[in-house]
C-alpha positions in Angstrom: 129.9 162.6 124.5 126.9 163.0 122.5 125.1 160.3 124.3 125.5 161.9 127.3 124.2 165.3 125.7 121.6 163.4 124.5 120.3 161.8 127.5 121.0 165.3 129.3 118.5 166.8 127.0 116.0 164.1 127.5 116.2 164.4 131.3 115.4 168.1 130.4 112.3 167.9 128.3 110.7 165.4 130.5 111.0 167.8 133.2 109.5 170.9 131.3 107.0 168.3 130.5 106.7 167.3 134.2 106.1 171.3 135.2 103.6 172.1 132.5 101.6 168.9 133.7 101.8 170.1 137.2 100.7 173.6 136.2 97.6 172.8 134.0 96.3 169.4 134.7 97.6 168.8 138.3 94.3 168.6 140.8 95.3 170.3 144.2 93.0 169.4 147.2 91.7 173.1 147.3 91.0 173.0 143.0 88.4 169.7 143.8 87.0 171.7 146.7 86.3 174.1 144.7 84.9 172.3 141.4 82.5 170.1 144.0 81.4 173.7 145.4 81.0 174.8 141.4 79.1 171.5 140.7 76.6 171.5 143.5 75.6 175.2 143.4 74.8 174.0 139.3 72.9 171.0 140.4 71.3 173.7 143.1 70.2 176.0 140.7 69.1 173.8 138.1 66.3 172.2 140.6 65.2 175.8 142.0 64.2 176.6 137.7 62.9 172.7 137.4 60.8 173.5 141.0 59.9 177.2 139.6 58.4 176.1 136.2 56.4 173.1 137.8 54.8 176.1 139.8 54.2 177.9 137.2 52.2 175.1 135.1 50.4 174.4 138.0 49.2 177.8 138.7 47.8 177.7 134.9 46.0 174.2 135.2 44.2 176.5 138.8 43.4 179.1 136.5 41.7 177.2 133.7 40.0 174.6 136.6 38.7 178.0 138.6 37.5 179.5 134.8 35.4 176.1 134.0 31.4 175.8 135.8 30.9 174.9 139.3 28.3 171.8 138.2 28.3 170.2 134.6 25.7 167.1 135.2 25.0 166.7 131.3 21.8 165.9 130.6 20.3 164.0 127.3 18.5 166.3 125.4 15.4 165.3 123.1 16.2 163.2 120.3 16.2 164.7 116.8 14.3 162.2 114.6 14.8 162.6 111.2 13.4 160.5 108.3 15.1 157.2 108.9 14.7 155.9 112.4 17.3 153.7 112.2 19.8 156.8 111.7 19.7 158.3 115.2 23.0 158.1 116.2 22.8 160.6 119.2 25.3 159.9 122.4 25.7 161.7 125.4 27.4 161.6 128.9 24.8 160.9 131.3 24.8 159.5 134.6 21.1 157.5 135.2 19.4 154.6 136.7 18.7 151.7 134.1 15.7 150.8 132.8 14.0 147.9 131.3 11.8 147.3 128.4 8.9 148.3 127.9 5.6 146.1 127.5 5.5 148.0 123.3 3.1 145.2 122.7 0.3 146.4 124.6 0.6 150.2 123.3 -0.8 149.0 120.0 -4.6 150.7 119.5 -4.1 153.3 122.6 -4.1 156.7 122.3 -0.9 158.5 122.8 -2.0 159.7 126.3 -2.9 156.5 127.0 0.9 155.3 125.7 2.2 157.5 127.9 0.3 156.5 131.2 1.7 153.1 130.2 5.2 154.2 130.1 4.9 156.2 132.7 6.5 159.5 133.9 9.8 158.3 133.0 8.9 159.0 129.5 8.6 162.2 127.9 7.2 163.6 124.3 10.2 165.1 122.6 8.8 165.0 119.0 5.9 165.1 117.2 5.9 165.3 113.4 4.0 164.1 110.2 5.1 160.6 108.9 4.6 158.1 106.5 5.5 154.3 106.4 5.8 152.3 103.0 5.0 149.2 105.4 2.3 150.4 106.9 0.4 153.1 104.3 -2.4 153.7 108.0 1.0 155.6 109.4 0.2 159.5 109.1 2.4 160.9 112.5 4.9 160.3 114.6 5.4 160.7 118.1 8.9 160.0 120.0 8.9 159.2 123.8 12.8 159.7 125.6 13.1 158.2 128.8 14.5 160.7 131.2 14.2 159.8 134.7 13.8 162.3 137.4 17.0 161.2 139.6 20.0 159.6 139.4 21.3 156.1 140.0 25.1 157.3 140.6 25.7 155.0 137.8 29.3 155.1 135.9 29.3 157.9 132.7 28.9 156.0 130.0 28.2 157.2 126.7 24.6 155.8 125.7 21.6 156.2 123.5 18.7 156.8 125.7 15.5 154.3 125.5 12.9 155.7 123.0 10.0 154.6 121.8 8.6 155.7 118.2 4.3 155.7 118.2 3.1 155.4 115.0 -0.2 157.0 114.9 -2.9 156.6 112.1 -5.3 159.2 111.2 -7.2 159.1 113.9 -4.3 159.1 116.3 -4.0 155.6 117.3 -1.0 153.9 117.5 -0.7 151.2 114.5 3.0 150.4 115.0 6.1 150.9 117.8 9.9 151.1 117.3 12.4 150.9 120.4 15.7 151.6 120.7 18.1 151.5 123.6 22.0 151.8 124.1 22.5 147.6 126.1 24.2 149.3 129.4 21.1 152.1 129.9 19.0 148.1 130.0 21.4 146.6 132.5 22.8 143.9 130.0 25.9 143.4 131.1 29.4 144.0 128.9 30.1 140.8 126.9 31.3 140.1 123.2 28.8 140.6 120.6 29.2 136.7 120.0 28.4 135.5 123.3 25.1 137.4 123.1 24.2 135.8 119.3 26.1 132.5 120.4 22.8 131.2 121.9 18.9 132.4 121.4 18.8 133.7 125.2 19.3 137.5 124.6 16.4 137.3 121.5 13.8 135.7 123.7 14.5 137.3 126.7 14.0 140.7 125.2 10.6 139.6 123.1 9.6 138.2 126.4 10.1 141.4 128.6 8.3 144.0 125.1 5.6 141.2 125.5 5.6 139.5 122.1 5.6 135.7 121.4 6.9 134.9 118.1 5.0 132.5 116.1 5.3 128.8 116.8 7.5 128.1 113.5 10.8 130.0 114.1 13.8 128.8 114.3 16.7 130.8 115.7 19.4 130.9 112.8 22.9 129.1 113.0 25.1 132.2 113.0 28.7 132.7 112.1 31.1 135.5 111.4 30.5 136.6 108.2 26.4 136.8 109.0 27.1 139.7 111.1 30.4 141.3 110.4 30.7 144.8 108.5 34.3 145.8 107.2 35.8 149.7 106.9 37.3 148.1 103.5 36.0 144.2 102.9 38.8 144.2 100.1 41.6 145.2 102.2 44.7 142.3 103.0 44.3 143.2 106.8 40.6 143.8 107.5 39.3 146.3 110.4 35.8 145.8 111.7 33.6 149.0 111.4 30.4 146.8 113.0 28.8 143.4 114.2 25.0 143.7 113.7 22.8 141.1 112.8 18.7 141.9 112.5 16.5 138.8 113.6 12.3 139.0 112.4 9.7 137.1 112.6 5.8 136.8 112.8 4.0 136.8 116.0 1.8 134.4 117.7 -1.5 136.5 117.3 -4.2 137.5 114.5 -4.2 141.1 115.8 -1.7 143.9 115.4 1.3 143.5 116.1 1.7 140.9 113.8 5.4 141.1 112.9 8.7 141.4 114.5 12.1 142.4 114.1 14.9 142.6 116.6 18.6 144.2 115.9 21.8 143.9 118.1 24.7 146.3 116.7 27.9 147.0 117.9 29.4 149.7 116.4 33.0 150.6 116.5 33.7 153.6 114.8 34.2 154.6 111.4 37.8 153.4 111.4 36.7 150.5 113.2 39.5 147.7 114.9 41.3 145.2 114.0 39.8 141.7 113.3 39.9 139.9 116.4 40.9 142.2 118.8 39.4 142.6 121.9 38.2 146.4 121.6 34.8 147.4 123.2 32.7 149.0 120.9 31.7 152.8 121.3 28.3 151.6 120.8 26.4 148.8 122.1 22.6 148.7 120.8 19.4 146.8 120.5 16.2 147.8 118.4 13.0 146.3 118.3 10.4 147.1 115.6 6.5 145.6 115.6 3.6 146.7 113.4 
């Protein structure tokens, strides 16, 4: 007797537990109709804000476009020399047809007008300022020529150090020495690993040969490795980053009259946090300097 009360009650729970199911959890054809309808009006919604911000950020970015000039061409303006030549780090944007060279040997004992018809129109005074030399005692001024073309190459913007050449004049206002500098690309030299240019004496010669100078019949191109032309941020530190590769070549000329000495430097400069050792990072700056007296 109680079994069968027993079993009668568990007949009964199971089928209060049957009904609540069927009230709360059950999924009637017209409940899934509805929760798709809830679910894609969501979805609906949620794309109109995602479509409505995206027009918003794009209606700013108009804004600030429409706000900015109709033409920005930069231009390089006139190089500020200061006391040590070799410190002009100025860089702009610029977009300009390459240049060459110049023959610097034969401005020695010219006047600067007669420098400049040399150079031609490309170049243009941009300083003129007292200056002495502790190599050269006849240096009392110094005039800077910036090569600024008239038109445009439609050559990529890069950022560059424009050509100029540095006239030392003596007192009577004749040049006595010359000091070029050039960012490689504004020359045409082509992008290539500081070591493939000092791997052979090509690049050296080549540029002596096109500034007209002949170095004397004694020099030997030097046998170069790593550690002649690498600087470190931190030479001490476990894993090394290289700030430069820079490496300055000199010689005498071939010829009794000024210019009698020579000195050539490549540098490739990569920032003052520099890269790692090895990588294969282009520089920010790829230079070449030439100095005769």
């Amino acid at each position: 007797m109680i079994v069968g009360q027993a079993t009668a009650q568990t007949q009964w729970a199971d089928s209060i537990q049957d009904d609540f199911a069927e009230r709360y959890y059950s999924t009637s054809p017209d409940a899934e109709k509805k929760s798709r309808r809830t679910k894609n009006t969501l979805i609906v919604f949620i794309i109109l804000i995602l479509l409505a911000l995206g027009g918003v950020v794009y209606l700013g970015y108009l804004l600030v476009i429409d706000q900015q000039p109709e033409h920005m061409t930069p231009v390089a303006p006139p190089i500020d020399v200061i006391n040590d030549l070799s410190d002009n780090t100025t860089t702009n944007v610029v977009t300009v047809k390459t240049t060459t060279i110049p023959d610097l040997a034969s401005l020695f004992r010219l006047t600067v007008d007669d420098a400049i018809a040399a150079l031609g129109d490309d170049y243009v005074i941009t300083k003129t300022d007292e200056a002495e030399d502790q190599d050269n005692p006849a240096v009392k001024q110094l005039v800077v020529l910036t090569y600024q073309p008239q038109e445009s190459s439609g050559a990529p913007l890069v950022s560059v150090v424009m050509p100029s050449v540095y006239l030392s004049l003596d007192s009577e206002e004749i040049v006595v020495g010359v000091y070029f500098m050039s960012s490689l690309e504004m020359l045409g030299y082509p992008s290539a690993s500081f070591v493939s240019f000092v791997h052979t004496e090509d690049m050296l010669f080549n540029a002596l040969r096109v500034a007209k100078v002949v170095p004397a019949a004694d020099y030997k191109y030097p046998t170069l490795t790593a550690a002649d032309y690498t600087v470190y941020v931190d030479p001490t530190a476990v894993v090394k980053r290289v700030k430069k590769e820079e490496y300055v070549f000199n010689g005498s000329t071939d010829s009794e009259d000024a210019p009698t000495f020579w000195q050539l430097k490549l540098s490739y400069d990569y920032g003052a946090i520099g890269v790692p050792q090895g990588s294969s990072i282009s520089p920010n700056q790829r230079t070449i300097s030439i100095s005769l007296r």
